[in-house]
C-alpha positions in Angstrom: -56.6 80.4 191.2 -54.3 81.3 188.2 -54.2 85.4 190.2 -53.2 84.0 193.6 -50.6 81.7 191.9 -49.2 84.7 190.1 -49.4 87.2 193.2 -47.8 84.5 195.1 -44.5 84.3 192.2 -44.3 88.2 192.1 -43.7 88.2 195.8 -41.0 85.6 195.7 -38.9 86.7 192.8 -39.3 90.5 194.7 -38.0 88.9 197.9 -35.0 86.7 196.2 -34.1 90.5 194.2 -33.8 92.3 197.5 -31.8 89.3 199.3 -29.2 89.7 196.7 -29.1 93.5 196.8 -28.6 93.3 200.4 -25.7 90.9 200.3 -24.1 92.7 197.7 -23.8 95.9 199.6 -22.3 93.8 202.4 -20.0 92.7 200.9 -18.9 95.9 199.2 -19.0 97.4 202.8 -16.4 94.7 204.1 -14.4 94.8 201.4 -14.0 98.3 201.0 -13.3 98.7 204.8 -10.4 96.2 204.7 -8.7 97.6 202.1 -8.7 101.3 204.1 -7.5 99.6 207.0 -4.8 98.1 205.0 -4.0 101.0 203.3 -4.2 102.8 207.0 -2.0 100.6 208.5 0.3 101.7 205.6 0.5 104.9 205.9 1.0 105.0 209.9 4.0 103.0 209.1 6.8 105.0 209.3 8.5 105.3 205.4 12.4 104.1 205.4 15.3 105.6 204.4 15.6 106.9 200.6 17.9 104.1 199.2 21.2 105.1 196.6 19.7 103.3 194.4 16.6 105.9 194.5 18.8 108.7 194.1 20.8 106.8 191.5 17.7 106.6 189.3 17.0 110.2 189.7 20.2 111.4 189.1 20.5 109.4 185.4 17.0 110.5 184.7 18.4 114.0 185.5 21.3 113.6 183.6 19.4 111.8 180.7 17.3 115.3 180.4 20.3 117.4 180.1 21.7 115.2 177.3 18.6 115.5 175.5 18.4 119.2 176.0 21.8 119.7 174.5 21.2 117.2 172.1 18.2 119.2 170.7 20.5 122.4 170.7 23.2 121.0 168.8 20.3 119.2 166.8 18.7 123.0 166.0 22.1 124.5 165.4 22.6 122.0 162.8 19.4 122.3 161.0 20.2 126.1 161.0 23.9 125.0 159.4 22.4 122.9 157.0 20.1 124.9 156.2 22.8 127.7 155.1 24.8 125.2 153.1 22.0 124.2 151.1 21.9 128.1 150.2 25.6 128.1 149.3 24.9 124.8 147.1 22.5 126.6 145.3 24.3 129.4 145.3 27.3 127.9 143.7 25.3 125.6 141.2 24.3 128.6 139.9 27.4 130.4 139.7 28.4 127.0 137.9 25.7 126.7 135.5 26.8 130.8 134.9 30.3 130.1 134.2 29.4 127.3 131.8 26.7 129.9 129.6 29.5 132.1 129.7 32.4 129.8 128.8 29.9 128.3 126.3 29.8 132.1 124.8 33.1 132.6 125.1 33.7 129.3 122.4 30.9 130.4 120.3 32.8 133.9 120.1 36.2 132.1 119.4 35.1 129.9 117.3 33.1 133.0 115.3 36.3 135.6 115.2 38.3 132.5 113.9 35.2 132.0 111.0 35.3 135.6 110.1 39.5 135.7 110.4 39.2 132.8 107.7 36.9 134.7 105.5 38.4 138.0 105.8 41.9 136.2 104.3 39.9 134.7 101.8 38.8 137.9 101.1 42.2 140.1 101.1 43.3 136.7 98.5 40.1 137.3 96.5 41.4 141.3 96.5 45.1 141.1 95.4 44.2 138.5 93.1 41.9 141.1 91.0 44.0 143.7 91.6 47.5 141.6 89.2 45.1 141.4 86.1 44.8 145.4 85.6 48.1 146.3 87.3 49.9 143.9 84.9 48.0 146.1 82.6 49.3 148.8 83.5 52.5 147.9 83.3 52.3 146.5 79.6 50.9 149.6 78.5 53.8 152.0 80.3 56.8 149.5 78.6 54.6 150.1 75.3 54.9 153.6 76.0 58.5 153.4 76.8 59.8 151.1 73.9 58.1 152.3 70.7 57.9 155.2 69.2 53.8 155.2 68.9 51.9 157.6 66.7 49.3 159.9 68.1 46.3 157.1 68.0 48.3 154.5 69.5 49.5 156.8 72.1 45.6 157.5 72.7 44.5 154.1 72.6 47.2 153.3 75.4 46.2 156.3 77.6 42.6 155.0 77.1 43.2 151.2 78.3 45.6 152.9 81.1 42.9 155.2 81.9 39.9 152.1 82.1 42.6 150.1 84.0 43.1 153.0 86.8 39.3 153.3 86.7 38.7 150.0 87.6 41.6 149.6 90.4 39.9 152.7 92.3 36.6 150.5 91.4 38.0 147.3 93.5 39.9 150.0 95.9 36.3 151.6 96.7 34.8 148.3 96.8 37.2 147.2 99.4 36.6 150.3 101.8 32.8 149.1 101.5 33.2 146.1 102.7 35.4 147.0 105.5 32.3 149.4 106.3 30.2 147.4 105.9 31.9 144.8 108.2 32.4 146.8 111.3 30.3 146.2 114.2 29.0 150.1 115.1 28.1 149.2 111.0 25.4 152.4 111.1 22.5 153.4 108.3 22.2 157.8 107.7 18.6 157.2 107.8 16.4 159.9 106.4 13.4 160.2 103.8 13.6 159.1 100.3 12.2 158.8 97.3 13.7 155.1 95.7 12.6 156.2 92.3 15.2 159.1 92.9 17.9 156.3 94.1 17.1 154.2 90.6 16.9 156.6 88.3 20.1 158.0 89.5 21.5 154.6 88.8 20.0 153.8 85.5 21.6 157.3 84.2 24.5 156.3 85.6 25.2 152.9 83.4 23.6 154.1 80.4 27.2 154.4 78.8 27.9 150.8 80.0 25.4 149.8 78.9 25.7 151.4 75.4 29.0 150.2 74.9 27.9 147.3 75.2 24.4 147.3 73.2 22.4 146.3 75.8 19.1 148.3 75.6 18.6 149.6 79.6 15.4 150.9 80.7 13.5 152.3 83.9 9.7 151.3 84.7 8.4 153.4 87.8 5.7 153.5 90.1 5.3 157.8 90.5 2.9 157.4 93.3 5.4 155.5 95.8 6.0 157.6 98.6 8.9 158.6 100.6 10.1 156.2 103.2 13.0 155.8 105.6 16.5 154.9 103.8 19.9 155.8 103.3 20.4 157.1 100.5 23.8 156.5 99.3 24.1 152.7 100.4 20.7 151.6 98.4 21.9 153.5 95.3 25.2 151.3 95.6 22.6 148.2 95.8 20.8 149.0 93.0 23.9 150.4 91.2 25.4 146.6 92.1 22.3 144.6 90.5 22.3 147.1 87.3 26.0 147.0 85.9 26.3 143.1 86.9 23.0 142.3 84.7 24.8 144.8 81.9 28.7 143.1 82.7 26.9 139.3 82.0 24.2 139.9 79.6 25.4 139.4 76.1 25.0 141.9 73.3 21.3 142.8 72.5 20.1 141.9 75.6 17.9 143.6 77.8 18.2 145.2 80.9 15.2 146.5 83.0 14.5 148.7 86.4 11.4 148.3 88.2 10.2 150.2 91.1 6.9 149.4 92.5 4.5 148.8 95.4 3.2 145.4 97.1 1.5 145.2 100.3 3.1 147.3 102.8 6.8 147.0 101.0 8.6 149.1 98.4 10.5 146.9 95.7 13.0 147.4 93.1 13.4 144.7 90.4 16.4 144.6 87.6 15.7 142.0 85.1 17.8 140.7 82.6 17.0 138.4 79.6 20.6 136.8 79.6 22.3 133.7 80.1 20.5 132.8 83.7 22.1 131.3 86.5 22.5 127.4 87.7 19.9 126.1 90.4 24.1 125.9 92.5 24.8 129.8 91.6 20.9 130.3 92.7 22.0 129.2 96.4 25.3 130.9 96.8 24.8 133.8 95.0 24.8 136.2 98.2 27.9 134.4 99.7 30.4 136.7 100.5 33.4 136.1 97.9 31.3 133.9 96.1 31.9 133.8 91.9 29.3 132.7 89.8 29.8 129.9 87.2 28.7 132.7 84.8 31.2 134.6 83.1 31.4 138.5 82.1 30.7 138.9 78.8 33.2 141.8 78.2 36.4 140.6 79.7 35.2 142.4 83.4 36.6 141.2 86.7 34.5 140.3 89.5 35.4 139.9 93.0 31.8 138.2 94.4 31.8 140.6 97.1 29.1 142.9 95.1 25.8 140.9 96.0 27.0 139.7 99.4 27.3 143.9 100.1 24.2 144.1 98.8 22.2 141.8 100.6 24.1 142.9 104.1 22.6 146.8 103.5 18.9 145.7 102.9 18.9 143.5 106.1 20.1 146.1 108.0 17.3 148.1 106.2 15.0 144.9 107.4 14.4 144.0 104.1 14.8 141.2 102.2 16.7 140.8 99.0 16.4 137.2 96.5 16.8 136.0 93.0 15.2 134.4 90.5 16.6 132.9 87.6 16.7 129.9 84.8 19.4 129.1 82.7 18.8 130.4 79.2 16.0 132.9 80.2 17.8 135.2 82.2 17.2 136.5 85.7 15.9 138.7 88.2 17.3 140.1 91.0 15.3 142.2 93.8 15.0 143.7 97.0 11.8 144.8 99.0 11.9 147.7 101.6 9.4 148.2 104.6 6.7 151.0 104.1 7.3 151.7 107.8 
């Protein structure tokens, strides 16, 4: 019963399927034939005039393309115009930044000329100012010459102090030509090879009557195996030949005065040590400052122009060496340079 009943269902819903499949595609045909008659009918209808207001519409829309075509153009030409005056910005902020490095230089060198202007007056007042000491000397000794009649050992004791007096004008006249050597900027070293135990012991024989007038015992302490190495001559004889007589012209009688040449690491170095007075922690600082005196005073009635050490220290940089003191008031002092090996 249950199989009949469902054989009976199958059939119906399978019939009720195909009635709406059937009335579908009806309609779909009706539809579908109406709407090509319609459109048929439309197209056998003759079309009507084009209007002005057609025309109208294409000839803005026509007109509207040009205007954006030349738009674009003008808009390319620009880009290509901006883009070359972003190329002459750059280029002149760098031409600016340019001029200021230079105009910055330009103070820098102004400001520099007008330094060593000041220092080079200082220096010519520092000059003439040591040079009226020994030519008033000079001229006391001709009017004693002049007004008295002088016995033989007078008349030798004048030519002597005439003799130390021209001595030590050429001394601040030679001293002067150094320093406008030394100050010159093609300022050039005669580099060949030396021996600097050759340099100091040249020296040391040099002021061994300065120092024997004075009876300060000098001596020379040398390293024989140092070897040759690259030096002018002359110019580091005149700064050994500085350190030596000052230790002699401000030690006081009896002291000591000693050269030392010898080796550390890869640098030559030449020490003069005195046991004198010593210098202030103040004359420590400025002691190489061109024109600078110290507080220390020659013990023999010398002048000094405080140009010696300033010389001295300008020659061993230009060596590319270094050159420093030590000292302590009441225990004397040493001063010292160090040459490159190489």
């Amino acid at each position: 019963m249950e199989n009949n009943f469902s054989f009976v269902f199958g059939i119906a819903v399978s019939f009720i399927f195909f009635i709406g499949i059937f009335i579908f595609l009806i309609k779909k045909n009706v539809f579908g034939t109406a709407e090509n008659t319609a459109n048929s009918g439309n197209q056998n209808q003759p079309s009507g005039p084009e209007t002005n207001e057609d025309r109208g519409d294409d000839g803005l829309i026509n007109e509207l393309k040009r205007e954006n075509k030349n738009l674009s153009a003008k808009l390319a030409f620009l880009e290509v115009k901006m883009e070359k005056m972003e190329g002459k910005i750059k280029e002149l902020k760098e031409t600016n930044q340019s001029l200021e490095e230079h105009s910055k230089q330009l103070h820098q060198s102004k400001r520099k000329l007008e330094e060593l202007q000041l220092q080079k007056d200082e220096l010519f007042s520092i000059i003439v100012h040591d040079l009226k000491n020994p030519a008033s000397a000079i001229k006391n000794f001709i009017e004693l010459l002049e007004s008295y009649d002088l016995n033989a050992q007078e008349q030798q004791e004048i030519m002597s102090g005439l003799l130390e007096t021209s001595t030590h004008i050429l001394s601040l006249a030679d001293e002067v030509s150094k320093i406008m050597s030394v100050e010159k900027s093609n300022f050039k070293l005669e580099l060949g090879l030396h021996n600097i135990n050759d340099a100091a012991q040249s020296i040391v024989q040099r002021n061994l009557p300065f120092a024997q007038k004075k009876k300060i015992k000098l001596t020379f302490t040398k390293d024989e195996s140092l070897p040759d190495i690259s030096m002018d001559f002359n110019k580091i004889k005149d700064v050994i030949d500085n350190f030596v007589n000052n230790a002699i012209k401000f030690a006081p009688q009896n002291a000591r005065v000693e050269v030392i040449t010898k080796k550390e690491n890869d640098n030559i170095l030449v020490e003069v040590i005195d046991n004198g007075f010593g210098l202030s922690q103040e004359d420590i600082q400025r002691a190489f400052e061109k024109g600078s005196k110290l507080s220390t005073r020659p013990t023999g009635g010398e002048s000094s122009s405080g140009l010696g050490l300033w010389i001295a220290k300008r020659i061993i940089e230009e060596h590319k060496g270094k050159v420093w003191v030590k000292s302590k008031q009441g225990e004397g002092s040493t001063f010292a340079f160090s040459l490159p090996l190489a």
